[in-house]
N, CA, C and O atoms as a MOPAC input file, in Angstrom:
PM7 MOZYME 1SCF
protein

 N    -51.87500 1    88.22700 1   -73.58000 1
 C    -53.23400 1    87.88800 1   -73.97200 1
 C    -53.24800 1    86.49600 1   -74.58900 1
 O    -52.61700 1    86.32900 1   -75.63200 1
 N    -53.93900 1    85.43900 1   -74.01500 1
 C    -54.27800 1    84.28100 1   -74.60100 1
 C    -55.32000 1    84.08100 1   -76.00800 1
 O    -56.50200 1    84.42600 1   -76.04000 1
 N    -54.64500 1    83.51100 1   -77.00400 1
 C    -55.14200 1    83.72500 1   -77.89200 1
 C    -56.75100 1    82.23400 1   -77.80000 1
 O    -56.48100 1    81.06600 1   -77.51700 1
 N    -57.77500 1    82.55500 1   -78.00800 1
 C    -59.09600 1    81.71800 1   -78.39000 1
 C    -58.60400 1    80.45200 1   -79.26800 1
 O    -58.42400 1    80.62300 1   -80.47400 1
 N    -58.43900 1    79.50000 1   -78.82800 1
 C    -58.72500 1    78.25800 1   -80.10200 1
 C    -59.32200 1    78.56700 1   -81.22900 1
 O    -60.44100 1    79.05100 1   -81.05900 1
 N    -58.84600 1    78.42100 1   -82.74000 1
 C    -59.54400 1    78.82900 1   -83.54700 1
 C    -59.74800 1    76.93700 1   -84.15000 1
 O    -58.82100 1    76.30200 1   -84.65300 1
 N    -60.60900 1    76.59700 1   -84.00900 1
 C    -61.05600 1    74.94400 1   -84.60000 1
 C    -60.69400 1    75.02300 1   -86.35100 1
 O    -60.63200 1    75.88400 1   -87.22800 1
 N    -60.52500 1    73.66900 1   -86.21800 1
 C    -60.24300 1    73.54600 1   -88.25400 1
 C    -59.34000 1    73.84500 1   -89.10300 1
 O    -59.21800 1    73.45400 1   -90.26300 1
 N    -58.19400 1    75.11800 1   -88.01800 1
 C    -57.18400 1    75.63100 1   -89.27400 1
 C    -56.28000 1    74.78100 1   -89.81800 1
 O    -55.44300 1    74.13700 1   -89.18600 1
 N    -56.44200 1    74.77800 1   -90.95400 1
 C    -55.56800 1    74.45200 1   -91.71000 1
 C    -54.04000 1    75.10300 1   -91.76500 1
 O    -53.65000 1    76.26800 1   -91.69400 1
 N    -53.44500 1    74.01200 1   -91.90200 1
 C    -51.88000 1    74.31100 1   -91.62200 1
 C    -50.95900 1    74.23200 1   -92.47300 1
 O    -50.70500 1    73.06800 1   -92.16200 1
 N    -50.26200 1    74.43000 1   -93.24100 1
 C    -49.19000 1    73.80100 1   -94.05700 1
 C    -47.78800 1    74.06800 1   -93.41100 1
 O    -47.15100 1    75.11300 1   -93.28200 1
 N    -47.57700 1    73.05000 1   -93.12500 1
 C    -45.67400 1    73.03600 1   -91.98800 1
 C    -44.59600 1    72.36200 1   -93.22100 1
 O    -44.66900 1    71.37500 1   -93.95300 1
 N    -43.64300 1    73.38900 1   -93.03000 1
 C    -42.90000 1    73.41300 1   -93.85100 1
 C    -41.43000 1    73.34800 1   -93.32000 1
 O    -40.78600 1    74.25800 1   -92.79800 1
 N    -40.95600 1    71.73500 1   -93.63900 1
 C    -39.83800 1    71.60400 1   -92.90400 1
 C    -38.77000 1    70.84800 1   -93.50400 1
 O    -39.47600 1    69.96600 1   -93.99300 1
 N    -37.63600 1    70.54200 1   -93.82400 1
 C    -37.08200 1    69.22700 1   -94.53700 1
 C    -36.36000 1    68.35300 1   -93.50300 1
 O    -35.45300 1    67.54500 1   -93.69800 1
 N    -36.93200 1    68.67900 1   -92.42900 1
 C    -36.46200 1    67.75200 1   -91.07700 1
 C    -38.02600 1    66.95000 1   -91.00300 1
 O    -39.11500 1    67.33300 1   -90.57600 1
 N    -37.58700 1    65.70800 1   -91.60800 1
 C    -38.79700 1    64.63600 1   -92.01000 1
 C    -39.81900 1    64.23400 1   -90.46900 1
 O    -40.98400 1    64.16500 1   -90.07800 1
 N    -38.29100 1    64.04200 1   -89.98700 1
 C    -39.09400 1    63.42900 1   -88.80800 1
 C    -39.42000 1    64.30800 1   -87.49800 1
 O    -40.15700 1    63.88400 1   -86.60800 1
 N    -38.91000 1    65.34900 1   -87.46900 1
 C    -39.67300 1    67.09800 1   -86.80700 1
 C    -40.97600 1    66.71300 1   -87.44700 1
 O    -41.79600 1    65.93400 1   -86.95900 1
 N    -41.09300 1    67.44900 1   -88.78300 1
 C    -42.65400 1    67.65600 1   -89.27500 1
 C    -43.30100 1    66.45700 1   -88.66200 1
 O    -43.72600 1    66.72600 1   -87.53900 1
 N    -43.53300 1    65.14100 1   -89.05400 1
 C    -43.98100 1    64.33900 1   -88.65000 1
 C    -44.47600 1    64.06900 1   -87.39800 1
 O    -45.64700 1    63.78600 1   -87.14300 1
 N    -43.30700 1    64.18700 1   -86.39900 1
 C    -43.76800 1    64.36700 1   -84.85300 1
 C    -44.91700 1    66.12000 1   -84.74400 1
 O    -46.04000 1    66.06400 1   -84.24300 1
 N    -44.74100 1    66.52900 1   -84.91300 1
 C    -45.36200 1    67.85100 1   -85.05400 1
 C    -46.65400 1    67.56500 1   -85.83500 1
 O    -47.73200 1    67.96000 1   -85.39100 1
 N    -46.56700 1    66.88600 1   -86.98900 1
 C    -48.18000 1    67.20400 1   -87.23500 1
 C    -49.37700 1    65.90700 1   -86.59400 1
 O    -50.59900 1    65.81100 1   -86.70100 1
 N    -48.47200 1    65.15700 1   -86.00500 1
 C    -49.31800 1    64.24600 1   -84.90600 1
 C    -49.81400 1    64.67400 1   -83.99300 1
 O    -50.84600 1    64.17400 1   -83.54500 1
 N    -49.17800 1    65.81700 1   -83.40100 1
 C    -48.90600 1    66.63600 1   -81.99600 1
 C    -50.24000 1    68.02000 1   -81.85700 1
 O    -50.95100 1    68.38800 1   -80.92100 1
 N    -50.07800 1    68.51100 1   -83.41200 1
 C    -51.05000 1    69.13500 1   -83.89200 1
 C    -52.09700 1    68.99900 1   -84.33000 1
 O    -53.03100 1    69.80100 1   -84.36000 1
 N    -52.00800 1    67.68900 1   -84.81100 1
 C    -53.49400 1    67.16900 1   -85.03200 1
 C    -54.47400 1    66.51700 1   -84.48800 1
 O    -55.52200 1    66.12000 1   -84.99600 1
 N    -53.89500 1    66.38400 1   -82.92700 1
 C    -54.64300 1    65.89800 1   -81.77600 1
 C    -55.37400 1    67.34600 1   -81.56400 1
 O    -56.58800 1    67.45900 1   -81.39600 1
 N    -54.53200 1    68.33400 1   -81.59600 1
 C    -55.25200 1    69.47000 1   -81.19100 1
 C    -56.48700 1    70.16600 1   -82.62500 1
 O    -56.93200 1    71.31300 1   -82.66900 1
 N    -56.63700 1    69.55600 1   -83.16600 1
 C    -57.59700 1    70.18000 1   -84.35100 1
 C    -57.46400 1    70.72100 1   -85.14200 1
 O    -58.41100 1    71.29300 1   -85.68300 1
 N    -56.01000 1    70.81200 1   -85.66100 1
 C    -55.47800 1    71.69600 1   -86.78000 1
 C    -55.26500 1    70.11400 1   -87.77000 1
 O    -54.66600 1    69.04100 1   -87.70600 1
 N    -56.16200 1    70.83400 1   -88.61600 1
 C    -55.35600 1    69.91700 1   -90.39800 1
 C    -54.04500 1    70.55300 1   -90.97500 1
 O    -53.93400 1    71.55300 1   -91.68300 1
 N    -53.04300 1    69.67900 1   -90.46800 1
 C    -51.82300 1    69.88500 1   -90.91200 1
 C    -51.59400 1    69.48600 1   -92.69700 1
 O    -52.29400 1    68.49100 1   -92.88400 1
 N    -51.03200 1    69.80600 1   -93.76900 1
 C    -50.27900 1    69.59300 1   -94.79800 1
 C    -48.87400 1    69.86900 1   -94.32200 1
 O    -48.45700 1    70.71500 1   -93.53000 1
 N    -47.96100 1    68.48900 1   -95.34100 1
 C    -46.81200 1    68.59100 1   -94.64800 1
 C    -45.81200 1    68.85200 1   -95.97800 1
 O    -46.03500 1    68.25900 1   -97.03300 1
 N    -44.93500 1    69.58900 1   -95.86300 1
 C    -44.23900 1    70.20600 1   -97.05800 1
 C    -42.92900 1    70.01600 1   -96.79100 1
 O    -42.47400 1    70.73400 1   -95.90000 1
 N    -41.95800 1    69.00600 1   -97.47900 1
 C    -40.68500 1    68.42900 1   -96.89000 1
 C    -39.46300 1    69.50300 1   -97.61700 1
 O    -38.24800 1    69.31000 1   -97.56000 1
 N    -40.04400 1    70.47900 1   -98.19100 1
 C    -39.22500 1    70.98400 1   -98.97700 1
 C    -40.06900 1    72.52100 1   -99.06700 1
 O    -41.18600 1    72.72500 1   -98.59300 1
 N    -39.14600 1    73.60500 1   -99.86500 1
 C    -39.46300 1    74.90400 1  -100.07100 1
 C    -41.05100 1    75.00600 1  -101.66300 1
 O    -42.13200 1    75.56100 1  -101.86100 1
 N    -39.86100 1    73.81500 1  -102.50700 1
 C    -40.47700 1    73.49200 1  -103.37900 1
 C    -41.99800 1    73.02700 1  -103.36300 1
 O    -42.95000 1    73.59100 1  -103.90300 1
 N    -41.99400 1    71.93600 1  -102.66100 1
 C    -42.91600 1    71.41200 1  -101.90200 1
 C    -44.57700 1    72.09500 1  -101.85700 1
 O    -45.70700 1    71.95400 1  -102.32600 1
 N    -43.68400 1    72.99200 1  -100.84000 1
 C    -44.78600 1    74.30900 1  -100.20800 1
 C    -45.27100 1    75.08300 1  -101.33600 1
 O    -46.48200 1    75.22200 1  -101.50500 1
 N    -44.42300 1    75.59400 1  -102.11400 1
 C    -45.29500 1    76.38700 1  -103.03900 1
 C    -46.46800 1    74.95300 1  -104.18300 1
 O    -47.68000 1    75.13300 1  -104.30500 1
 N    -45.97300 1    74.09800 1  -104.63100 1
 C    -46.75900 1    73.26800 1  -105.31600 1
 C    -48.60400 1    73.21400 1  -104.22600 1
 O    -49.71900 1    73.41100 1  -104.71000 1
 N    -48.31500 1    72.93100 1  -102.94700 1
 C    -49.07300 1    73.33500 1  -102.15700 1
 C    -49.92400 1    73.70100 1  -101.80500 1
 O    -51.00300 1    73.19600 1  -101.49600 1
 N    -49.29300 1    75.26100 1  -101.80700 1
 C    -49.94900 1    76.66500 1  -101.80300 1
 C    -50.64900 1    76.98900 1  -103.36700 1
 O    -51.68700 1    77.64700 1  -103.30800 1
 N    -50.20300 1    76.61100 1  -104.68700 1
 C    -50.90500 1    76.55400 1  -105.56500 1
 C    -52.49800 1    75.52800 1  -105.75300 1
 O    -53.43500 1    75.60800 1  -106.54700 1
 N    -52.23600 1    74.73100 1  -104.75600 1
 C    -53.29100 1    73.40500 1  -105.21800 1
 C    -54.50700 1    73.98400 1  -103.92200 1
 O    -55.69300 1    73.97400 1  -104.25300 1
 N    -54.21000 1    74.36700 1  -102.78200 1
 C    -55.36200 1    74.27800 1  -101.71900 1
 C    -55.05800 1    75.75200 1  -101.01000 1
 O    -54.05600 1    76.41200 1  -101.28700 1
 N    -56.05400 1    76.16400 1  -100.06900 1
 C    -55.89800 1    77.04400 1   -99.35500 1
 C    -55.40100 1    76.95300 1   -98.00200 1
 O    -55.28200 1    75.76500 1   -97.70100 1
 N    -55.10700 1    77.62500 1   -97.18800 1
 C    -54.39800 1    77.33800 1   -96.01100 1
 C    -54.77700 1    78.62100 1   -95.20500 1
 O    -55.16000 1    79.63200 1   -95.79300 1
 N    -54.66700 1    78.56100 1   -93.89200 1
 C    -55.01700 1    79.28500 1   -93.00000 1
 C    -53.91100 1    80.08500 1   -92.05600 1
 O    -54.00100 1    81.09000 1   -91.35000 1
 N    -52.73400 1    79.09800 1   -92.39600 1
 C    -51.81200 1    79.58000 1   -91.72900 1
 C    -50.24900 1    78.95400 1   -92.19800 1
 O    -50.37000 1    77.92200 1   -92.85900 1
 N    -49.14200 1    79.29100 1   -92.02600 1
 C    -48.23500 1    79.00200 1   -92.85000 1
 C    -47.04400 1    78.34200 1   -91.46700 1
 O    -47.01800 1    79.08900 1   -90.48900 1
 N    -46.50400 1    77.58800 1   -91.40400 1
 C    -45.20500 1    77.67400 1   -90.48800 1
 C    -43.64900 1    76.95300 1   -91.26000 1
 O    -43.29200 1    75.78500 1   -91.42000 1
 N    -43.15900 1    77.96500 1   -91.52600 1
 C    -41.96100 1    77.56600 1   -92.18300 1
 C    -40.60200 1    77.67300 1   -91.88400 1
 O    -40.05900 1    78.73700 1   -91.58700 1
 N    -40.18200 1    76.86200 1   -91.93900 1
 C    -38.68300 1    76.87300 1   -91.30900 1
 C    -37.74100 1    77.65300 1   -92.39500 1
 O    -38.01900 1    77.84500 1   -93.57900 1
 N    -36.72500 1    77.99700 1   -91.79900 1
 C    -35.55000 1    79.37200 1   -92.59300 1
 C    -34.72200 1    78.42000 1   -93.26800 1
 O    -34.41000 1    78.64100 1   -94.43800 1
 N    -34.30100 1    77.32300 1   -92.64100 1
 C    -33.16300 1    76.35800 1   -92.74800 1
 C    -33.63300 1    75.08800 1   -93.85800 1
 O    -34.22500 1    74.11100 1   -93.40000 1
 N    -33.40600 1    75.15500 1   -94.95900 1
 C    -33.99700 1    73.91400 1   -95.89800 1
 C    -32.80000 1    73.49000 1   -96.69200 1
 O    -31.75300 1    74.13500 1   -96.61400 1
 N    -32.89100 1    72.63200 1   -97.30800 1
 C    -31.65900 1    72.08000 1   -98.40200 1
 C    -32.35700 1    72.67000 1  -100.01800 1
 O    -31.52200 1    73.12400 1  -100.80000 1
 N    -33.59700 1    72.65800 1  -100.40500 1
 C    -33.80400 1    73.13000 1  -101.54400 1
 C    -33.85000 1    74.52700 1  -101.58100 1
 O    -33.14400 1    75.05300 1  -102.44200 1
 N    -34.67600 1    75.43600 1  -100.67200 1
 C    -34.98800 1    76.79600 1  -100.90800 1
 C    -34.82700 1    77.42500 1   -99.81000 1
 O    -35.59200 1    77.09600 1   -98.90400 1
 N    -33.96800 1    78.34000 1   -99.56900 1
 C    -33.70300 1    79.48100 1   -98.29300 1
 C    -35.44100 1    79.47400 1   -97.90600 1
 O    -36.33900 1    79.39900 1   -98.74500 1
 N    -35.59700 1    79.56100 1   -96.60300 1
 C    -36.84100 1    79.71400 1   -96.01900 1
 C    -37.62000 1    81.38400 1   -96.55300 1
 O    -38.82300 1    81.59900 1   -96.70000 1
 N    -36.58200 1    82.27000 1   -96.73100 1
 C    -36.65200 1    83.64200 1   -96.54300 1
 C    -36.89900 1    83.47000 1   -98.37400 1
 O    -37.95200 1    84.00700 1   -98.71800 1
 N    -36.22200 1    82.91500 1   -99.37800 1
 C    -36.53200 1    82.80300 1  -100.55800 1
 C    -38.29000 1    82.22200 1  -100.81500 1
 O    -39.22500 1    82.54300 1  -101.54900 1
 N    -38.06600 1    81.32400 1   -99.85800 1
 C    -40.00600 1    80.93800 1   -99.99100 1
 C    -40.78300 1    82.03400 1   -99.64900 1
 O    -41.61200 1    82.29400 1  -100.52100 1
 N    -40.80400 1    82.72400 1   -98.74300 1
 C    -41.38800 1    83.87200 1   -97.68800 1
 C    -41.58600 1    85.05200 1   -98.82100 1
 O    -42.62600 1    85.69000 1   -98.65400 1
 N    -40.85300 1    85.42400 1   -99.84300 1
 C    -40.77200 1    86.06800 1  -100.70200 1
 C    -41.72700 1    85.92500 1  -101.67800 1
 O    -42.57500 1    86.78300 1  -101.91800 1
 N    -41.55400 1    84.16400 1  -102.63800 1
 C    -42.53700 1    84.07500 1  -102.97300 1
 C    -44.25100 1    83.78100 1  -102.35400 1
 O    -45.21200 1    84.01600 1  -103.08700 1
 N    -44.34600 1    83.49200 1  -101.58000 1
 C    -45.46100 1    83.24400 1  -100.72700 1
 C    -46.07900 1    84.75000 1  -100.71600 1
 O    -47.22000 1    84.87300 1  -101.16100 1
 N    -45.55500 1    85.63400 1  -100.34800 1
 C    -46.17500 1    87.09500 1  -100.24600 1
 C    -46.78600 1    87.63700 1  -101.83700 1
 O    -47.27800 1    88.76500 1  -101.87800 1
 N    -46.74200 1    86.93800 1  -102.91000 1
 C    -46.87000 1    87.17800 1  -104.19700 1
 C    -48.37200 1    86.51600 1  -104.45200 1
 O    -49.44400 1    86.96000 1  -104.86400 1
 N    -47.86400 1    85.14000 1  -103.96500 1
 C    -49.14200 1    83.83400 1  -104.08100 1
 C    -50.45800 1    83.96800 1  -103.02900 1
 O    -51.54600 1    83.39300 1  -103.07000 1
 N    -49.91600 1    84.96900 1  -102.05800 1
 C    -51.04300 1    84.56700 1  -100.92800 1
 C    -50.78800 1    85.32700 1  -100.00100 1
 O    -50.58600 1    84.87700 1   -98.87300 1
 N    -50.71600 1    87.29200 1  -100.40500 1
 C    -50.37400 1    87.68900 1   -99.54900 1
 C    -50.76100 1    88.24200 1   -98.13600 1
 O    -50.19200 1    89.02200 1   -97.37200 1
 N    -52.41000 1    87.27200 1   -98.04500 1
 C    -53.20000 1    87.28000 1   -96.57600 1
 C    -52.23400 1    86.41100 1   -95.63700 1
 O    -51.77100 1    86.78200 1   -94.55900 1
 N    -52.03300 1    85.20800 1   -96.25300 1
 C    -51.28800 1    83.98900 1   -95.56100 1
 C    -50.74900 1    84.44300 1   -94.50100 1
 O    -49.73800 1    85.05900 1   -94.83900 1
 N    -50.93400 1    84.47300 1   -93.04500 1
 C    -49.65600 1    84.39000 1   -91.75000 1
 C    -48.68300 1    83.68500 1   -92.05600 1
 O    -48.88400 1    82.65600 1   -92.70200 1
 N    -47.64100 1    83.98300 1   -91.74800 1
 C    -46.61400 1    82.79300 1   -91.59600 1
 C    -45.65300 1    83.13900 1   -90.60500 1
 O    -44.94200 1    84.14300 1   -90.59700 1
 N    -45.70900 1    81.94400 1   -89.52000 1
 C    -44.82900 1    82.16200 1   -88.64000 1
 C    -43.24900 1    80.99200 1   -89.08700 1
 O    -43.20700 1    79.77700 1   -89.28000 1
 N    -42.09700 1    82.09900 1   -89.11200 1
 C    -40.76700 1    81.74200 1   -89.15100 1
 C    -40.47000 1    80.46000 1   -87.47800 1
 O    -40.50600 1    80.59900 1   -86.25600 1
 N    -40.18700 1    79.26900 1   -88.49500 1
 C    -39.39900 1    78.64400 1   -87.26300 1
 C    -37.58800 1    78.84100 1   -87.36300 1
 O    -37.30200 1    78.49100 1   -88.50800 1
 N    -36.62300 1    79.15200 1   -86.80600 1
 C    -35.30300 1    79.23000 1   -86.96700 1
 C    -35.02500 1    78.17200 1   -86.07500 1
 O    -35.82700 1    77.83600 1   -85.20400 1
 N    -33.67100 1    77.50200 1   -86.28800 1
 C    -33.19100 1    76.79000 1   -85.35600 1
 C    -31.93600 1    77.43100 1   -85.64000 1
 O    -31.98100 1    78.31700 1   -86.49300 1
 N    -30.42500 1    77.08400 1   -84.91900 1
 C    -29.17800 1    77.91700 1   -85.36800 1
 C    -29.07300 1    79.38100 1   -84.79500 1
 O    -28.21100 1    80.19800 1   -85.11700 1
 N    -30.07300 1    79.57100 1   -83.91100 1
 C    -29.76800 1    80.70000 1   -83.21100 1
 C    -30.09200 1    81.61900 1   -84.34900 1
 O    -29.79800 1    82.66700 1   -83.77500 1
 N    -30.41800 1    81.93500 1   -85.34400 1
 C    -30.40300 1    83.04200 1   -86.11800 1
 C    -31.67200 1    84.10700 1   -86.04200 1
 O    -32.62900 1    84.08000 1   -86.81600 1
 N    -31.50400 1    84.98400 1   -85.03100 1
 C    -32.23600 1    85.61900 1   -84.79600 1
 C    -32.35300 1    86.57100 1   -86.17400 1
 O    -33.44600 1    86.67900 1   -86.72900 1
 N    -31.22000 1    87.22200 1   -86.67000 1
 C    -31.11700 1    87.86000 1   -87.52100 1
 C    -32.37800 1    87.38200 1   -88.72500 1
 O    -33.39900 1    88.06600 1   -88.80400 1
 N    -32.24300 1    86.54900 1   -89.33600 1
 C    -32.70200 1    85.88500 1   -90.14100 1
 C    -33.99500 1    85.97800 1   -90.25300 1
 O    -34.50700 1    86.37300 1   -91.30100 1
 N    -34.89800 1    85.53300 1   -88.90500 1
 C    -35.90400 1    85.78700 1   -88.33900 1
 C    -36.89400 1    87.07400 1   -88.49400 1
 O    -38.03900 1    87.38600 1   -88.81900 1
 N    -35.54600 1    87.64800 1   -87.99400 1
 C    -36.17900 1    89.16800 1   -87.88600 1
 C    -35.97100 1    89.75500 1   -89.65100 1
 O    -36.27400 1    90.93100 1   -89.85600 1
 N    -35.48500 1    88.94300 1   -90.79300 1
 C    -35.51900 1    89.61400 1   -91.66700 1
 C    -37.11500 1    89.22500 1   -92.33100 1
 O    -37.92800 1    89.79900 1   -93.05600 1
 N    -37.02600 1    87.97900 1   -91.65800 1
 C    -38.58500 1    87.50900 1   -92.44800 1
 C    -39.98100 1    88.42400 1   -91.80300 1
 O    -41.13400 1    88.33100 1   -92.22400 1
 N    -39.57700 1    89.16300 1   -90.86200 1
 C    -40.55600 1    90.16000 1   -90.32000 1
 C    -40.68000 1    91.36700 1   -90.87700 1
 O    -41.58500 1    92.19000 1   -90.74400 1
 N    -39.35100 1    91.42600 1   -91.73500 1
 C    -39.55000 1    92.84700 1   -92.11500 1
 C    -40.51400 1    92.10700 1   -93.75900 1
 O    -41.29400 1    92.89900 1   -94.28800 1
 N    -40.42100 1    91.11100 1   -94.21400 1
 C    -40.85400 1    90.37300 1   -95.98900 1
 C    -42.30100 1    90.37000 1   -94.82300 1
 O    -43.13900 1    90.67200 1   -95.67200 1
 N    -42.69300 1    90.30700 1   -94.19800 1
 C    -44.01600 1    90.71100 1   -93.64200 1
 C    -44.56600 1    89.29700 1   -93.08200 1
 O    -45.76300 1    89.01900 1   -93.15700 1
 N    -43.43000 1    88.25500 1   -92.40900 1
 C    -44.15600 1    87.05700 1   -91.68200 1
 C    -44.65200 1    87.64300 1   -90.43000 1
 O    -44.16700 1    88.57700 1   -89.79200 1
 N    -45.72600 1    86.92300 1   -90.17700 1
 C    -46.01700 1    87.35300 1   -88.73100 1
 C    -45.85400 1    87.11700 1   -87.54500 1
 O    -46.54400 1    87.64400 1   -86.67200 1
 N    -44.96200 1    86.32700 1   -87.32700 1
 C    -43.63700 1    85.94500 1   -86.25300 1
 C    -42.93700 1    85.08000 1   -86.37900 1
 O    -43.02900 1    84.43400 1   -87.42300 1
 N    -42.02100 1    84.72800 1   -85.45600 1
 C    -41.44200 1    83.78000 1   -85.54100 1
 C    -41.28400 1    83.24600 1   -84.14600 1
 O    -41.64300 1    83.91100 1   -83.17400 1
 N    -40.44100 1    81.35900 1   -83.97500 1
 C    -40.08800 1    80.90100 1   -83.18600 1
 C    -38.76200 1    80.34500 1   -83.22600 1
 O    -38.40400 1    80.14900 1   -84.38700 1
 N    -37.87400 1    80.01000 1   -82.32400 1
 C    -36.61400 1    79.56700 1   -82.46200 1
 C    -37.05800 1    78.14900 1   -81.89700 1
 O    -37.69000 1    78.10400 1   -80.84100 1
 N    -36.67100 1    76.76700 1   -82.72300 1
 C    -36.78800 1    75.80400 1   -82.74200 1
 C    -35.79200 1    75.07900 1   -81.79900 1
 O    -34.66100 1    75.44500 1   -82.11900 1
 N    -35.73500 1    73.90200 1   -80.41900 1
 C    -37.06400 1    73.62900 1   -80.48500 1
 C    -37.70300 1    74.37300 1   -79.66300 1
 O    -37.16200 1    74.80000 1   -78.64200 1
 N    -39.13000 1    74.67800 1   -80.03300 1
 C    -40.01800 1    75.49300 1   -79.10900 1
 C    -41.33800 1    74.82200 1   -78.76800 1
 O    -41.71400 1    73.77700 1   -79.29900 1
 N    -42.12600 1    75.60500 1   -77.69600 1
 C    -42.80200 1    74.63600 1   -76.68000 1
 C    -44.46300 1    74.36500 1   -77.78100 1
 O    -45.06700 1    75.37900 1   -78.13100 1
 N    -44.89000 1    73.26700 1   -78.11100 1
 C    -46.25000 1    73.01800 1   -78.84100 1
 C    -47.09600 1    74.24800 1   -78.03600 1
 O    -47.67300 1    75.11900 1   -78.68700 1
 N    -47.10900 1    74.23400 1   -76.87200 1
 C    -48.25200 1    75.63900 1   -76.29900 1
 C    -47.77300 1    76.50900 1   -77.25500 1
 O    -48.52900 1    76.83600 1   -78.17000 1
 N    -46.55500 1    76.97800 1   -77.19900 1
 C    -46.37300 1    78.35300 1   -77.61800 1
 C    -46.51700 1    78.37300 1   -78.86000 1
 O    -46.94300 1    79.42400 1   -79.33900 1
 N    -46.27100 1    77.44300 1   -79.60700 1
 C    -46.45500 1    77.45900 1   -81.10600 1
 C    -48.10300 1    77.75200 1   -81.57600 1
 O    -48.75700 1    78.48600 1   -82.31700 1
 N    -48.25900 1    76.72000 1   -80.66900 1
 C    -50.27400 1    76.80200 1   -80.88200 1
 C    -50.80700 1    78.34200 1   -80.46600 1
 O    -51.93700 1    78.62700 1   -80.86300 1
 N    -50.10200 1    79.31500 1   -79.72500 1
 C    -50.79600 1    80.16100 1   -79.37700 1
 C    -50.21700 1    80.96300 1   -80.58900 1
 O    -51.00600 1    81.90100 1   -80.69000 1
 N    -49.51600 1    81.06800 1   -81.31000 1
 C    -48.77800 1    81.75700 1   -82.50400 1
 C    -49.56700 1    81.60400 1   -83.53700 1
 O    -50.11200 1    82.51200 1   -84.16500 1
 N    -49.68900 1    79.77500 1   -83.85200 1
 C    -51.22900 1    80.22200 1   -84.73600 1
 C    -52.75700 1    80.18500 1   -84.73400 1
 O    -53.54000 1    80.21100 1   -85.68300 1
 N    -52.97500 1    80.11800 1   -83.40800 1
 C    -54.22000 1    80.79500 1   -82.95500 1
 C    -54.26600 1    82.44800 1   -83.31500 1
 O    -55.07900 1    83.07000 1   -83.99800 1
 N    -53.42300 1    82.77200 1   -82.79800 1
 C    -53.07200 1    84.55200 1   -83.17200 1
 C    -52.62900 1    84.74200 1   -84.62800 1
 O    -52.66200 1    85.92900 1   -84.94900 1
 N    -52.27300 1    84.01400 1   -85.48200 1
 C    -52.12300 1    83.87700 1   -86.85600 1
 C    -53.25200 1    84.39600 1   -87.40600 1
 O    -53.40200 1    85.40600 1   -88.09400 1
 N    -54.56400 1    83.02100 1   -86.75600 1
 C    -55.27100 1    82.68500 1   -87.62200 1
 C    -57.00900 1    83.80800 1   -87.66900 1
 O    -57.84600 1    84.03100 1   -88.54200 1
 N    -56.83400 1    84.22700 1   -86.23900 1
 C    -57.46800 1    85.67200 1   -85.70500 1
 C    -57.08600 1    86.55200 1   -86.23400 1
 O    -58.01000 1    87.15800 1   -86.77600 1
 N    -56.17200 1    86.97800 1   -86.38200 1
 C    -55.43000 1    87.80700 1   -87.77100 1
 C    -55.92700 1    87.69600 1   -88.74200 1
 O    -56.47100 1    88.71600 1   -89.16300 1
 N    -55.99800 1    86.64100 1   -89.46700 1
 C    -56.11700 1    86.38300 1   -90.99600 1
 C    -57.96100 1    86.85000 1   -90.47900 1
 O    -58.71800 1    87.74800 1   -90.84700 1
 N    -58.04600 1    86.11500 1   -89.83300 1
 C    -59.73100 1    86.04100 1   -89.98400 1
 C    -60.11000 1    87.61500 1   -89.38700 1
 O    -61.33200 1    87.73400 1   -89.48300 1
 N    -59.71800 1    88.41900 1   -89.01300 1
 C    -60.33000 1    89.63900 1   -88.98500 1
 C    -59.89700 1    90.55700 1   -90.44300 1
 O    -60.57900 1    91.29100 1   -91.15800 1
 N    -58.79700 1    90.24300 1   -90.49000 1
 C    -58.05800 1    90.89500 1   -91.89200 1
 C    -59.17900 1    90.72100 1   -92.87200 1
 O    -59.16700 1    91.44400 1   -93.86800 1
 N    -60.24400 1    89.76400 1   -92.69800 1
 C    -60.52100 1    89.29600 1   -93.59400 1
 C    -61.89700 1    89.21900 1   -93.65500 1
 O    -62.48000 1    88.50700 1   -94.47200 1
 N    -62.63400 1    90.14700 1   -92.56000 1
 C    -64.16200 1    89.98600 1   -91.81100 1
 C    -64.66300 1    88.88200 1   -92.06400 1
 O    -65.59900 1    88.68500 1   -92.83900 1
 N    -63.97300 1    87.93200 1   -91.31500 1
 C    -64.46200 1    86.44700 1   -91.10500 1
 C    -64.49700 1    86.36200 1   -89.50600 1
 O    -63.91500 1    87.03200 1   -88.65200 1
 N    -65.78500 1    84.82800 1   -89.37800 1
 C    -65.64100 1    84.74800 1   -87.74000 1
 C    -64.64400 1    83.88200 1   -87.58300 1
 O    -63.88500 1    83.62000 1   -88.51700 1
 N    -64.53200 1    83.35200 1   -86.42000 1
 C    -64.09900 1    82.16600 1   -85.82600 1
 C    -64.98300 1    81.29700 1   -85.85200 1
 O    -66.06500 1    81.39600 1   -85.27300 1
 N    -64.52300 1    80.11600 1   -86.69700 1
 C    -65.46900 1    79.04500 1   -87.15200 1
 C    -64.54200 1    77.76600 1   -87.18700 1
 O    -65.00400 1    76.67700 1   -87.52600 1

């Protein structure tokens, strides 16, 4: 099932691969998503305290905070938030642990901008029914 364009979502990408995020939120922001860019675990939560967000994409692999340590707190701060797990390193395991802390999928990095975009299109349809909101 193809997920509907949802216009406007807000994004917060969470990566400490400077120049990934960067290429990525250029890539994404042609397509209509307002990206925030979070170079760190730390980062993200300062973030997630200051603005709202629509959808979460965070990588497992960071130098300040285990991805799965953020994912933890994030479910405390904002526990509507989607968040789709990016892994790189093959760690499926990992992945699949952030599914059980209740992310709502994941991707193994690098992965295709379609497929990512259809992850949080379906994120963000999620959140917004979770939440008896339209698509706006």
């Amino acid at each position: 099932m193809k997920a509907t364009p949802v216009p406007h979502t807000r994004l917060l990408l969470v990566d400490d691969e400077k120049g990934f995020v960067d290429v990525l939120t250029n890539r994404l922001g042609r397509r209509r998503i307002k990206v925030v860019k979070a170079y760190s675990g730390a980062e993200a939560l300062r973030a997630l305290r200051e603005a709202r967000f629509d959808v979460m994409v965070l990588d497992l692999k960071m130098e300040d905070m285990d991805g799965i340590e953020v994912l933890k707190i994030v479910r405390k701060m904002a526990p509507d938030l989607p968040v789709i797990i990016l892994t790189g390193h093959g760690s499926r395991t990992a992945a699949e642990d952030g599914m059980t802390l209740g992310a709502f999928d994941y991707l193994t990095k690098p992965c295709e901008l379609n497929e990512l975009m259809e992850k949080i299109n379906l994120a963000r349809q999620a959140k917004n029914k979770q939440n008896g909101e339209t698509d706006q």
